[in-house]
C-alpha positions as a Python dict, from the first residue, in 0.01 Angstrom:
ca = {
    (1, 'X'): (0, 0, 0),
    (2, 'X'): (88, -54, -368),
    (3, 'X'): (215, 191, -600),
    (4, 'X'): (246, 107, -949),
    (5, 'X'): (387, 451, -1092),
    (6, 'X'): (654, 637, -1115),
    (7, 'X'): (1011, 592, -891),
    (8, 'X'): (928, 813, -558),
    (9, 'X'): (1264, 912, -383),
    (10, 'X'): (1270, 900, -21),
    (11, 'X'): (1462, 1173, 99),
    (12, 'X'): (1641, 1251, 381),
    (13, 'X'): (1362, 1520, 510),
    (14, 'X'): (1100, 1223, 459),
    (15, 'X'): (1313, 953, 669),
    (16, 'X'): (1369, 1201, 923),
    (17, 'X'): (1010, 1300, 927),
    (18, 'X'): (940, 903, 1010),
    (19, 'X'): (1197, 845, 1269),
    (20, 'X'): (1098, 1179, 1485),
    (21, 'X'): (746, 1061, 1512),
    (22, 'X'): (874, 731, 1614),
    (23, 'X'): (1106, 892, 1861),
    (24, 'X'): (829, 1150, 1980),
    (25, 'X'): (541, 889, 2045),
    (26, 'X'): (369, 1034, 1744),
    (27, 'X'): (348, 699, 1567),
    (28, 'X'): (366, 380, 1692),
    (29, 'X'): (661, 170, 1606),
    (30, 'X'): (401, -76, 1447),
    (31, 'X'): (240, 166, 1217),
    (32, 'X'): (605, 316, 1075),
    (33, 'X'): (734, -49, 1075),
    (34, 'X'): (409, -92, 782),
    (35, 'X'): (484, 180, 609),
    (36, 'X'): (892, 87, 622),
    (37, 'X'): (841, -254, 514),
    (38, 'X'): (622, -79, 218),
    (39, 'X'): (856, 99, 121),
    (40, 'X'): (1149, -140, 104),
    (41, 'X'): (936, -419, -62),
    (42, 'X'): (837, -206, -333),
    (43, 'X'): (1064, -130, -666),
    (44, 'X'): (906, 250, -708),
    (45, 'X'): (1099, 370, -422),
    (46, 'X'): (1445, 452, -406),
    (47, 'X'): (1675, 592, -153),
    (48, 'X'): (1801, 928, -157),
    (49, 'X'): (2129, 827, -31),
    (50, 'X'): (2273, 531, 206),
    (51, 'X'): (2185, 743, 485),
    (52, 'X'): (1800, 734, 401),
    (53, 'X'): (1862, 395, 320),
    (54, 'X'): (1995, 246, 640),
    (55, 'X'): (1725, 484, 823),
    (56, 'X'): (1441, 304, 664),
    (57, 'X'): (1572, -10, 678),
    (58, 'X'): (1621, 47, 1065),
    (59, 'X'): (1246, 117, 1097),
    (60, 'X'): (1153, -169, 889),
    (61, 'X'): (1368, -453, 1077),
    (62, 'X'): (1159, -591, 1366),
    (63, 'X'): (1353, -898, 1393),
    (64, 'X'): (1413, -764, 1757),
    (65, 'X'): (1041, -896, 1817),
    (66, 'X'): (1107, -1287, 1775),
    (67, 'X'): (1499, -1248, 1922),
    (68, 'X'): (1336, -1114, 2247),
    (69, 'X'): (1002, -1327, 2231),
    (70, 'X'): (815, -1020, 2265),
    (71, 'X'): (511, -942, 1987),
    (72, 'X'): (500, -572, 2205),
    (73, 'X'): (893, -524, 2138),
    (74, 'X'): (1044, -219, 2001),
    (75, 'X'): (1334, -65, 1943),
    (76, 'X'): (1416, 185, 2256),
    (77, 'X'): (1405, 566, 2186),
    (78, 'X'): (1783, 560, 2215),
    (79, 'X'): (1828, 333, 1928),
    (80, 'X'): (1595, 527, 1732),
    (81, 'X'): (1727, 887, 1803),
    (82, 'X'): (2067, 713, 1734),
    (83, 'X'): (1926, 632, 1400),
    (84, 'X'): (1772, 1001, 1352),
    (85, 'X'): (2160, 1086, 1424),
    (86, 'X'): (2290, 957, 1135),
    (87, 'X'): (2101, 1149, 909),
    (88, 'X'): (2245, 1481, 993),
}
């Protein structure tokens, strides 16, 4: 995905939209980890707030996958709703 455009601010509604569809089995981890790493490697988005931030960075970071030697690893549901949690 490129976007060459104007700055698109990811809100907290948006981040929380990603996280419960991870959490939920509506979207693989792989598929949201894309769209995360999109989204932090571009310079047209910004962050509503640290919140949002640290939410999409959590989806993004998949270092867990060469720390456990695992290409199948992701993070458990509890680490992700504990995520979700710190958007409210």
């Amino acid at each position: 995905m490129i976007f060459d455009g104007p700055l698109c601010l990811v809100t907290r509604e948006g981040a929380r939209r990603l996280l419960e569809a991870v959490a939920n089995g509506q979207l693989s981890f792989d598929v949201a980890n894309y769209v995360a790493d999109c989204i932090v490697m571009n310079d047209d988005f910004d962050f509503a707030d640290e919140a949002v931030r640290d939410a999409i960075y959590f989806v993004e970071d998949d270092s867990g996958r060469f720390v456990a030697g695992e290409d199948d690893w992701r993070p458990t549901r509890e680490e992700t709703l504990a995520a979700l949690a710190m958007l409210d």
